[in-house]
C-alpha positions in Angstrom: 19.9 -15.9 1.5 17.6 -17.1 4.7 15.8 -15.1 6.0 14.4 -15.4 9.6 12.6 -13.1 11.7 10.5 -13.6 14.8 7.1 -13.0 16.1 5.5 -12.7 18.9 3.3 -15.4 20.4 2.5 -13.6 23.8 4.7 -11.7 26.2 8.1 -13.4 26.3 7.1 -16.0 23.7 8.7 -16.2 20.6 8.1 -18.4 17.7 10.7 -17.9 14.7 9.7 -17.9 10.9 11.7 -18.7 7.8 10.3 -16.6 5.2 12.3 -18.6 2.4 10.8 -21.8 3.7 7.3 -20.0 3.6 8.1 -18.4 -0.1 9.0 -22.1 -1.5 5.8 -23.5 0.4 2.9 -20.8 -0.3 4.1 -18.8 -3.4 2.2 -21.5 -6.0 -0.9 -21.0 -3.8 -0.8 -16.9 -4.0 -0.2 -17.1 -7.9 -3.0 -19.0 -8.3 -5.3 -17.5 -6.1 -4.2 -13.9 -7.4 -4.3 -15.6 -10.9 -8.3 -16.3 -10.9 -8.9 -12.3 -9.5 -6.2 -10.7 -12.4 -5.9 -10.9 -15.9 -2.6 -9.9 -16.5 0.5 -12.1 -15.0 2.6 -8.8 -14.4 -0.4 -7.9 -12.3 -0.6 -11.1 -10.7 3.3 -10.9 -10.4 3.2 -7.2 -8.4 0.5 -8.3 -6.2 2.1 -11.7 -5.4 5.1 -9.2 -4.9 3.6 -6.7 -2.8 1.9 -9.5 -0.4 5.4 -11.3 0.7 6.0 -8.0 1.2 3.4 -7.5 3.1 3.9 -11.2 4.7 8.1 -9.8 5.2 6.7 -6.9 7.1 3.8 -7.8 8.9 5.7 -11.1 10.4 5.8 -10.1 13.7 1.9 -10.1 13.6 2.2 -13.6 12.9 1.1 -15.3 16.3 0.6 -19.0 15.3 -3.0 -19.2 15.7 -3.6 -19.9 12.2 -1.7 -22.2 9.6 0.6 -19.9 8.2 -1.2 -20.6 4.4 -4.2 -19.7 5.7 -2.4 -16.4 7.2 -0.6 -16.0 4.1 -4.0 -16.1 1.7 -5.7 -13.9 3.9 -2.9 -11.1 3.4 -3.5 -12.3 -0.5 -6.9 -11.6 -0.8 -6.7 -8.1 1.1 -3.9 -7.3 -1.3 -6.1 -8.4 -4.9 -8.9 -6.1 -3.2 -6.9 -3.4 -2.5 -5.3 -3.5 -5.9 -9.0 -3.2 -7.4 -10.1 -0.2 -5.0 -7.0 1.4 -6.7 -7.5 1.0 -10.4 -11.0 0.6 -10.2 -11.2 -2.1 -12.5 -14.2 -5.4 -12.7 -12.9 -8.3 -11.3 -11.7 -10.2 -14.2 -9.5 -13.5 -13.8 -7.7 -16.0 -16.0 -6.5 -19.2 -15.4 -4.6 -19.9 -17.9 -1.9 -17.1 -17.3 -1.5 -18.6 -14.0 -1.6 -22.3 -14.8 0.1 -23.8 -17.5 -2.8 -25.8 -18.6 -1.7 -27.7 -21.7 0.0 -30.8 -20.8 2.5 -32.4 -23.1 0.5 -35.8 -22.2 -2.9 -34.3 -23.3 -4.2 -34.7 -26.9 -5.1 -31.2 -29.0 -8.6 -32.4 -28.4 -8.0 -32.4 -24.9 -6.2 -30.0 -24.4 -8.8 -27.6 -26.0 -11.9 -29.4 -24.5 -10.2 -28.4 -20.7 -9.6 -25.1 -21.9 -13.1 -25.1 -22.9 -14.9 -25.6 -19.9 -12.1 -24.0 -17.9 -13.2 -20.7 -19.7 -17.3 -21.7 -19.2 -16.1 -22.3 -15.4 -14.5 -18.7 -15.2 -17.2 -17.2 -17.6 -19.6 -18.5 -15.0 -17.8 -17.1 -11.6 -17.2 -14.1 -13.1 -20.8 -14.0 -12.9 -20.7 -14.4 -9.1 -20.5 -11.9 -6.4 -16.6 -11.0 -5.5 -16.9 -13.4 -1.8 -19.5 -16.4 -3.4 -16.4 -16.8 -6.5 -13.6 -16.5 -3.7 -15.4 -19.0 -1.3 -15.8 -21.6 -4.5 -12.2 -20.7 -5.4 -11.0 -21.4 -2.1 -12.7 -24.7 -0.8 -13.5 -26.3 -4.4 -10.4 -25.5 -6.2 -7.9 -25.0 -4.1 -9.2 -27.4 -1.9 -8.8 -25.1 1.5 -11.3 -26.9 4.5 -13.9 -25.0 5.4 -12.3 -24.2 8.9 -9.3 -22.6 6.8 -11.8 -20.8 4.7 -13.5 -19.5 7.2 -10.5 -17.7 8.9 -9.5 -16.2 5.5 -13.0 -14.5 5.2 -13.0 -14.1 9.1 -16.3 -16.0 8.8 -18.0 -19.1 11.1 -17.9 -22.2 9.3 -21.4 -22.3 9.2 -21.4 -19.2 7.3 -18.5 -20.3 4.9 -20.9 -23.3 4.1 -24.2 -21.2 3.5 -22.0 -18.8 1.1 -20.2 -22.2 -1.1 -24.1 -24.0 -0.8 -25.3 -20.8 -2.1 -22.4 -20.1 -4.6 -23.1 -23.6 -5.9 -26.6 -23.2 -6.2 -25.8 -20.0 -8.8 -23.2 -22.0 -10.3 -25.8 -25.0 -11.4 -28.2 -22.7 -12.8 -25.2 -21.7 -15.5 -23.5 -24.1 -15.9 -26.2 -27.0 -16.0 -25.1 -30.6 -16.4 -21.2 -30.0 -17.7 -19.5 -32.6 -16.3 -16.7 -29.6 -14.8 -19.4 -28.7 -12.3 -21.1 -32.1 -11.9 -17.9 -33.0 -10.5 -17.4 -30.2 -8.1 -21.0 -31.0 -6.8 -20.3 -34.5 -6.0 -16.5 -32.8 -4.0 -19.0 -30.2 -2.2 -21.5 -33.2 -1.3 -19.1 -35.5 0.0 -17.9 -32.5 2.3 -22.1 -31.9 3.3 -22.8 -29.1 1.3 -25.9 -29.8 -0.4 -26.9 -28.7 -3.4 -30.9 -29.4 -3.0 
């Protein structure tokens, strides 16, 4: 079933939205950003739930004057905080309830050397205040631009660059020289985020 709805982009403008074509785009992106917040993958399921709901609902909202992913992520985040102010829980996240990290074409070695520093990586955000993790989340491993960042925070980009520089900055002094951050350091400083 298709479902399209409309939205207003200014008076007597309309701009029409497939929601099924959004789903099949965006719903890997909300999993995995709701999947580094959550623990659990039914909780990740009922929030990714709830914010296509929310998405469903708020559509007419939708004016166009941000990618629809960045729109989309923004409703996510609201959505993993308000699930928090409700049961009151730490932040906690997992990535491999999310992602389905072993690879048929990686060796037992590999496969538990990723896993490895995957779990240093979140041990280490977890340490991180709640918008320094979601920043390094959001540019360094989704990959989101710093423009697109910015407008799910409702930030400038300069800010969105002092919080990741920053974020980084905390990140190096836990996680050292592993080559899992080494690498994000060279990503951040070919995108001008320094981390001198």
């Amino acid at each position: 079933m298709r479902m399209k709805f409309n939205g207003g982009r200014g008076e007597g403008s309309m701009v029409e939205h497939d929601f099924d074509e959004w789903y099949r785009l965006y719903h890997r992106d909300v999993f995995a950003y709701i999947g580094y917040q959550v623990r659990s993958r039914q909780d990740v399921e009922d929030i990714a739930q709830e914010v296509f709901v929310r998405v469903l609902v708020g559509a007419d909202r939708f004016q166009g004057l941000a990618a629809p992913k960045t729109w989309i992520l923004a409703i996510a985040r609201r959505a993993v905080a308000d699930w928090y102010r409700k049961k009151r829980f730490k932040n906690l996240f997992s990535l491999s309830e999310v992602h389905d990290i072993a690879s048929d074409e990686l060796s037992l070695y590999e496969r538990a050397e990723r896993s490895a520093k995957e779990d240093a990586l979140r041990d280490a955000l977890l340490k991180l205040k709640k918008d320094d993790r979601d920043v390094v989340v959001l540019r360094m491993i989704h990959e989101f631009s710093t423009e697109e960042t910015a407008a799910i925070f409702g930030w400038t980009s300069a800010k969105t660059r002092t919080k990741l520089h920053r974020a980084l900055k905390k990140l190096q002094e836990m996680l050292g020289g592993d080559p899992l951050f080494e690498q994000m350091a060279r990503k951040a400083a070919e995108e001008g985020v320094s981390m001198q």
